[in-house]
Every structure is written in C-alpha cells, then in structure tokens.
N, C-alpha and C positions, 0 to 999 in steps of 0.2 A: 167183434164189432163194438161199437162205441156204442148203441143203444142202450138202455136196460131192458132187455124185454117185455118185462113183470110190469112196465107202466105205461107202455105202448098200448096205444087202444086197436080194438082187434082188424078194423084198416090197417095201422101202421103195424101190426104183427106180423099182416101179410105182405106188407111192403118189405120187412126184415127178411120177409123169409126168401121173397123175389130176389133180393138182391144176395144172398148169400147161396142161392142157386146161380145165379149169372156170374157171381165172384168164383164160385166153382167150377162152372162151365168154361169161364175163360182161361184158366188156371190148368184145365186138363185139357184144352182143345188150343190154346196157344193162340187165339184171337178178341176181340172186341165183339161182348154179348150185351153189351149193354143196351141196344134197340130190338132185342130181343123178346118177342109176344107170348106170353102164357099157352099160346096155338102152335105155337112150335114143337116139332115130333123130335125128341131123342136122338132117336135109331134113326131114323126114316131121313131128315132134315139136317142131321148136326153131323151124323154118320158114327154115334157113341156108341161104342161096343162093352162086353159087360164088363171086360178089364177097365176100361175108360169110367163106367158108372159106378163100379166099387172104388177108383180114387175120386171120381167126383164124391162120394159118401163121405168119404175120408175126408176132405178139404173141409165137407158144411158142417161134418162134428167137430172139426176145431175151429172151424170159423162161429158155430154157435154153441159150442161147447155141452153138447148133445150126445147121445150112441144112441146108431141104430143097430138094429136087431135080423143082421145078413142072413140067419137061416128063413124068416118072414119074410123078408123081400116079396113081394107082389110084381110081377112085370107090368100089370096094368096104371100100377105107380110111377111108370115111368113111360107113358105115351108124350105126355109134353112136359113143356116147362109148367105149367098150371096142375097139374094132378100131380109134377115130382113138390110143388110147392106147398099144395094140399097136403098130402103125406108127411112132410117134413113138419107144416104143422103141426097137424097129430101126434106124430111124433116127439116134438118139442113139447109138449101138454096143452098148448091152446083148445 
C-alpha cells in the first residue's frame, strides 16, 4: 500500500486495514468488495472456506507486509469483515 502506516492516525489505520481486507477478499473471491460492510459474515455471506482464508492471509501480509501467526488463528476472527479487520490490526501492532 501506498500509506505509511506508522503516521496514519488510528481512524485511518483502520481504514488501511478495511481496505486491504476488501483488496484481499477481491483477490481470492474474484469480484468487487469494495461496498463491502464490516457486518459482512465470511463463511456465511461470502461462502470463504479455510483454503480461501489462508490465501486471503497471504494477500494482506504482502499487501501490508505483516505475518500472521496460522497456528493462533482464532475462527472467531473471522465471523466478518469488521472482527477479520480488528484482528489484522492487532496483529499489525496498532
């Protein structure tokens, strides 16, 4: 991403992270997420399977040049777009 993170104020860190979920969502699901609501399920809504969510992983660590940590995985980090975005925070260090 073109951002720097580190001086993005913590709105705009989660707007980074929105969109580099939605950039990864599109990426692995082959469509347009871009009107895409934080309320949106996963599994349930998007039809992502875990093959599907370990390459979406994969896109947002090099879209934000991050690693996450697949043995911790949490499935509850992954009911929508808003709690996979939360998590990637944390993750990122915010």
């Amino acid at each position: 991403m073109t951002d720097d993170i580190t001086t993005v104020s913590t709105t705009g860190e989660r707007a980074v992270y929105l969109a580099a979920v939605r950039e990864a969502l599109a990426q692995v699901l082959n469509r347009d997420t871009s009107e895409l609501t934080e309320e949106v399920r996963l599994f349930d809504d998007l039809g992502l399977d875990s093959s599907s969510a370990l390459e979406m992983l994969i896109v947002i660590e090099d879209e934000l040049d991050v690693q996450f940590d697949v043995e911790g995985l949490d499935m509850g980090d992954f009911a929508t777009v808003g709690s996979l975005v939360a998590y990637v925070a944390s993750e990122a260090g915010s």
